[in-house]
LUMPAFI-169700 format. One record per residue: residue in three letters; residue number from 1; chain; y, x, z of N, C-alpha, C in turn. Coordinates in steps of 0.02 Angstrom, whole numbers. Layout:
REM LUMPAFI-169700
<pt "ALA"; NUM; "A"; <Y; X; Z>; <Y; X; Z>; <Y; X; Z>>
...
//
This chain:
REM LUMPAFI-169700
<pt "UNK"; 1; "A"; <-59; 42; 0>; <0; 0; 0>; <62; 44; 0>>
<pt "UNK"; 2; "A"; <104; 17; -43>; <159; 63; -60>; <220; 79; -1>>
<pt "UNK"; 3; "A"; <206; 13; 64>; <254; 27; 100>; <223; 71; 167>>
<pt "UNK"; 4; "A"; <169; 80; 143>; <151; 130; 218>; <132; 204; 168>>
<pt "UNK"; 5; "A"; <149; 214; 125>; <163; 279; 117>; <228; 346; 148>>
<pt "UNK"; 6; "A"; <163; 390; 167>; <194; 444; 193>; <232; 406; 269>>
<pt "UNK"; 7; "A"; <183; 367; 298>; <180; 340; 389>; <140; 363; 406>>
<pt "UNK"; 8; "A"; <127; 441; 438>; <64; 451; 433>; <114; 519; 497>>
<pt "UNK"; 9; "A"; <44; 550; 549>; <40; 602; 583>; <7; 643; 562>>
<pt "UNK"; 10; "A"; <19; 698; 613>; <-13; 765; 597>; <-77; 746; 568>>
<pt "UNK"; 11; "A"; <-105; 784; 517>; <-197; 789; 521>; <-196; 724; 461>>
<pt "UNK"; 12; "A"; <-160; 710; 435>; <-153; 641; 383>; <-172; 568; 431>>
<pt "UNK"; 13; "A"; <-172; 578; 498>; <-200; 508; 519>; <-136; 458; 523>>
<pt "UNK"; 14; "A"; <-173; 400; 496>; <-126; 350; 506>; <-81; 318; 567>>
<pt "UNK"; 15; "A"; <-29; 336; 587>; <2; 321; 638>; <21; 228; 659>>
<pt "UNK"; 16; "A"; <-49; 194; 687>; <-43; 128; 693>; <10; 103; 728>>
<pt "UNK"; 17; "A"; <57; 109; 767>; <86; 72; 792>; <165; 71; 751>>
<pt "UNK"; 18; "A"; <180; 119; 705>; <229; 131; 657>; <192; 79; 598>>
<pt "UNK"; 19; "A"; <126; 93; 577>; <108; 51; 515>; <109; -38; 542>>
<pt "UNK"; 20; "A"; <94; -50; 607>; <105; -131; 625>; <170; -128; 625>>
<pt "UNK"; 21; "A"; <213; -101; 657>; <284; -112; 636>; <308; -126; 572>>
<pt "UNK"; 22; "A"; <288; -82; 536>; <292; -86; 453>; <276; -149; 408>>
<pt "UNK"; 23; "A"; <209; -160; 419>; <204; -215; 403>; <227; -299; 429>>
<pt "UNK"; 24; "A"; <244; -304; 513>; <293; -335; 519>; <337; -345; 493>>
<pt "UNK"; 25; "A"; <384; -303; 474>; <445; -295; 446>; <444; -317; 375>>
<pt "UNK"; 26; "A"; <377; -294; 339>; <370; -307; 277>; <329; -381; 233>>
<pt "UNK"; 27; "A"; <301; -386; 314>; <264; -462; 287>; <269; -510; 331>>
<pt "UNK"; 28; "A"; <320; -534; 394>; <357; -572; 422>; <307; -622; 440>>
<pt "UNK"; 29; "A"; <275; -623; 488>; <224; -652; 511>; <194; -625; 563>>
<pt "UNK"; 30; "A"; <167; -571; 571>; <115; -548; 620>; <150; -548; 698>>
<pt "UNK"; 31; "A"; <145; -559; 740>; <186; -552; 810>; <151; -530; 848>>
<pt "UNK"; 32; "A"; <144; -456; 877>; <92; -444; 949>; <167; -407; 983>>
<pt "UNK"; 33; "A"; <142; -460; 1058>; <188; -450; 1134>; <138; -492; 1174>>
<pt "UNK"; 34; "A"; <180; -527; 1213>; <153; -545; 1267>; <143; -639; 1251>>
<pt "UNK"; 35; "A"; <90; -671; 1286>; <78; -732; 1247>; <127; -770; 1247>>
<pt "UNK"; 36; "A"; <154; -804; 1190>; <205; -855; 1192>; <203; -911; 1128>>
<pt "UNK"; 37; "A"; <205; -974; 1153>; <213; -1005; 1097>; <300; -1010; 1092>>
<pt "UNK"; 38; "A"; <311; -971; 1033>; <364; -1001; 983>; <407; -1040; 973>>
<pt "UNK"; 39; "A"; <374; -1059; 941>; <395; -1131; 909>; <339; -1198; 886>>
<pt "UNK"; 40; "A"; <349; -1254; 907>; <319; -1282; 862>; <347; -1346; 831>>
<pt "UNK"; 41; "A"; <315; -1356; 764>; <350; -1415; 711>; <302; -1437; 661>>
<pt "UNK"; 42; "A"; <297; -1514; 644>; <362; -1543; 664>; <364; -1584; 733>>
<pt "UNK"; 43; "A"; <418; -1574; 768>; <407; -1630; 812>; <454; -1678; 847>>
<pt "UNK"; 44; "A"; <453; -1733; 838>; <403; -1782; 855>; <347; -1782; 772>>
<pt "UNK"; 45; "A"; <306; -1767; 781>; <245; -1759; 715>; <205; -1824; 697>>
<pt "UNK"; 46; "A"; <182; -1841; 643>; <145; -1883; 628>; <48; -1860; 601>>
<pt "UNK"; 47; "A"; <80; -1815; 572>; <2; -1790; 535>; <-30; -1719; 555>>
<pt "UNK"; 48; "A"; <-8; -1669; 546>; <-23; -1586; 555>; <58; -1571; 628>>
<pt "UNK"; 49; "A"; <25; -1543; 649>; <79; -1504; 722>; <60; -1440; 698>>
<pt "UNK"; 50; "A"; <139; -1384; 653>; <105; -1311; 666>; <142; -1261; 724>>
<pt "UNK"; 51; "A"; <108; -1220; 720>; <139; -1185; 807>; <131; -1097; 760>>
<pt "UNK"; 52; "A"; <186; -1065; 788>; <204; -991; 779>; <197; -968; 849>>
<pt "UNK"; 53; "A"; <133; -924; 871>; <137; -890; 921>; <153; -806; 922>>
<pt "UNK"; 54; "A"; <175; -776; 990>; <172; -706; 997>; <101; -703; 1026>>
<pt "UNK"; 55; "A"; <53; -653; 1012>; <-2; -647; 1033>; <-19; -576; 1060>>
<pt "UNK"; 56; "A"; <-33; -550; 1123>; <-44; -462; 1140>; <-99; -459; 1104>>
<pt "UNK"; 57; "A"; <-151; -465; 1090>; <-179; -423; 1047>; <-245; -453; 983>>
<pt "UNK"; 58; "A"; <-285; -448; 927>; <-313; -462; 890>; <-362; -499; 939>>
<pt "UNK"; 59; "A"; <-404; -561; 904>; <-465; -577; 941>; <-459; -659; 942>>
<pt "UNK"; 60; "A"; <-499; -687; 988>; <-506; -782; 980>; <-473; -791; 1050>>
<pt "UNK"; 61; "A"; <-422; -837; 1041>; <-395; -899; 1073>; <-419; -973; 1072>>
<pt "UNK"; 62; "A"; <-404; -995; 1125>; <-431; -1065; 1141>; <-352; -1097; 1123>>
<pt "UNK"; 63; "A"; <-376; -1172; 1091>; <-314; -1194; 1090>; <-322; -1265; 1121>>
<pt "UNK"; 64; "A"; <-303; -1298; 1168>; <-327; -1370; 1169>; <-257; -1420; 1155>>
<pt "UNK"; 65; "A"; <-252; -1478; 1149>; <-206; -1534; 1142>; <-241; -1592; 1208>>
<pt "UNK"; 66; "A"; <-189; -1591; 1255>; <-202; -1650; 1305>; <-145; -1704; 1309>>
<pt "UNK"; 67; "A"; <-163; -1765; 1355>; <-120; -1812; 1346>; <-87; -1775; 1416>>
<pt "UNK"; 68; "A"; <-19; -1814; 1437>; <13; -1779; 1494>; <-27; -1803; 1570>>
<pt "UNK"; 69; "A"; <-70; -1840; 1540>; <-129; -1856; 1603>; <-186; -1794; 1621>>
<pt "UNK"; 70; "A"; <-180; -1755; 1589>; <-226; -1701; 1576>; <-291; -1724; 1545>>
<pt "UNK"; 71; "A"; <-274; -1769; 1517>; <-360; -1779; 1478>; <-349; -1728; 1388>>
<pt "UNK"; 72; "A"; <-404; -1693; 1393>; <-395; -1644; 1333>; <-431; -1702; 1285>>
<pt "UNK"; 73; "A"; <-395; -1699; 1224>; <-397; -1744; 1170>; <-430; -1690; 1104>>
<pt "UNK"; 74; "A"; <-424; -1637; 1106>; <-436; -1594; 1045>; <-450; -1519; 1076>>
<pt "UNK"; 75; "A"; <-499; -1477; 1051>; <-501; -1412; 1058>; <-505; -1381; 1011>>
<pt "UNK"; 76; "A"; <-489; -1306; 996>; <-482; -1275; 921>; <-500; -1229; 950>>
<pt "UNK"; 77; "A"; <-524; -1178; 913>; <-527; -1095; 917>; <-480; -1058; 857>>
<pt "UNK"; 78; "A"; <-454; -1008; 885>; <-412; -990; 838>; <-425; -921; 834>>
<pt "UNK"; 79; "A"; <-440; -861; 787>; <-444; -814; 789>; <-406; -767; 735>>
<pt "UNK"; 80; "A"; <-365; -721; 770>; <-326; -666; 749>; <-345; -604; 718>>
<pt "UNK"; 81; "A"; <-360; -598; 671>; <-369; -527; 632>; <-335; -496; 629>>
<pt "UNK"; 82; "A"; <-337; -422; 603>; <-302; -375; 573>; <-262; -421; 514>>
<pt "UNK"; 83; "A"; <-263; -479; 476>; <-235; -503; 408>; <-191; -562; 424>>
<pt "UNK"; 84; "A"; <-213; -598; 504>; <-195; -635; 507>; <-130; -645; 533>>
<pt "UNK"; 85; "A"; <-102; -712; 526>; <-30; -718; 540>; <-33; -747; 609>>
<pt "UNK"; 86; "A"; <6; -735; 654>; <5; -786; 716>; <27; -859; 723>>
<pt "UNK"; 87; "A"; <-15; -901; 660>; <28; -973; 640>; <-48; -998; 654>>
<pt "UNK"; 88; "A"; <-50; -1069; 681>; <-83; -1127; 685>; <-68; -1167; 645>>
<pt "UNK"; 89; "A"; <-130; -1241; 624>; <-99; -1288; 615>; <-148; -1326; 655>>
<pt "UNK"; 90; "A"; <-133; -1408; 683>; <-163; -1455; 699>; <-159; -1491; 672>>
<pt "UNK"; 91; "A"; <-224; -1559; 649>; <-194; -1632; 636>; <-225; -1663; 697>>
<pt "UNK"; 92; "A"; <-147; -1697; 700>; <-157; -1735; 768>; <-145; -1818; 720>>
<pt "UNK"; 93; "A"; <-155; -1826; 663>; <-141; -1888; 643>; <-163; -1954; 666>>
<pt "UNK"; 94; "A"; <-229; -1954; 725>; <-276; -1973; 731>; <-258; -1995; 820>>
<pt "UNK"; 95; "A"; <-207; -1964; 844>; <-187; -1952; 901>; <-142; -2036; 907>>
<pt "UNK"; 96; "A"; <-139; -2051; 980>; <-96; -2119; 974>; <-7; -2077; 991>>
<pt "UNK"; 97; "A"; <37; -2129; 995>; <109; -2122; 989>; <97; -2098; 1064>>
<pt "UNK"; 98; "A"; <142; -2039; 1089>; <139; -2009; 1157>; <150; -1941; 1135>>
<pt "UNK"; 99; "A"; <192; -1913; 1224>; <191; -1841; 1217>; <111; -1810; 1249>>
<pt "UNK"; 100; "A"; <120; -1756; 1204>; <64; -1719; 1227>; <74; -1621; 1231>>
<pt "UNK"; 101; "A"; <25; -1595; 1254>; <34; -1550; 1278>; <0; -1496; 1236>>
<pt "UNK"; 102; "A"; <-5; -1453; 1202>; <-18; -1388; 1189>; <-37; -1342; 1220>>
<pt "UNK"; 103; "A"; <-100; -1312; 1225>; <-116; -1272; 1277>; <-159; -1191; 1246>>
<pt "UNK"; 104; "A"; <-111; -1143; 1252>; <-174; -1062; 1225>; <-182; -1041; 1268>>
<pt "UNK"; 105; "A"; <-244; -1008; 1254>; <-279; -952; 1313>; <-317; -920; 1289>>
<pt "UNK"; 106; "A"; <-329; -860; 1301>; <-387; -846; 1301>; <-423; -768; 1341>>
<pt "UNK"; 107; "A"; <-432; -825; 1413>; <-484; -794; 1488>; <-408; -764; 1520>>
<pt "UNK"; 108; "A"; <-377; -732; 1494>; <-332; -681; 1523>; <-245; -737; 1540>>
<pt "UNK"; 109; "A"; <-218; -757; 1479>; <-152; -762; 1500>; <-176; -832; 1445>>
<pt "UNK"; 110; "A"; <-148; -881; 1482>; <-119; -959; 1476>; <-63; -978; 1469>>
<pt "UNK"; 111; "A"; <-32; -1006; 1388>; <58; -1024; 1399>; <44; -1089; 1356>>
<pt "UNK"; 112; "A"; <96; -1164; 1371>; <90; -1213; 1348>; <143; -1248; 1337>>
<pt "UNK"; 113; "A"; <167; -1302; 1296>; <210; -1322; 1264>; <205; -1391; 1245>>
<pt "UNK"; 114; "A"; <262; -1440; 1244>; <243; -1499; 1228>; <283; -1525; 1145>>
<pt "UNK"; 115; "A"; <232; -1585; 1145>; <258; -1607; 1070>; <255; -1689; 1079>>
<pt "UNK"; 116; "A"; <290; -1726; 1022>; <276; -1782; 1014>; <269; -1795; 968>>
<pt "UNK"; 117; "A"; <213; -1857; 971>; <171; -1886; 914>; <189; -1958; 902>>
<pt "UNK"; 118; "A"; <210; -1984; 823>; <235; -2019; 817>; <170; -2081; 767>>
//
């Protein structure tokens, strides 16, 4: 790839935390920090809810959707590659009119967010 030329350390090895920078910068998507949801839209939603998270590091997240009663209505698995972007989508089309809750984890750090469904 033409934009990680000559990102590189002693010994020709690839210097990863300059090349994730890089490609951040260059393909506006990837986010590793500390867990956070974003953003999410659209909302108040009718059909698909998508969510932009910060994620610390590659691997599977739990995602669930509950009503504000805590009854979980939906679970997802979501998993992060080296390719992947830190974007979700849900369809909650199926969901009745109410706010509900957004919930990631995975074993380590838990952050959640609400939406409404129209």
């Amino acid at each position: 790839m033409e934009v990680l030329k000559g990102k590189t350390v002693s010994g020709g090895r690839l210097n990863l935390r300059k090349a994730i920078e890089t490609l951040n910068e260059n393909y506006n998507g990837l986010r590793l920090g500390a867990l956070s949801i974003d953003k999410l839209w659209p909302s108040p939603s009718t059909s698909n809810l998508n969510g932009l998270l910060t994620i610390p590091r590659f691997g599977d997240f739990n995602l669930t959707l509950s009503s504000t009663d805590g009854k979980i209505v939906s679970r997802q698995k979501l998993t992060f590659g080296g390719t992947s972007f830190s974007r979700f989508q849900v369809d909650v089309k199926n969901l009745a009119t109410g706010v509900y809750i957004v919930t990631i984890y995975n074993g380590k750090e838990k952050k959640s967010a609400r939406f409404v469904k129209l």
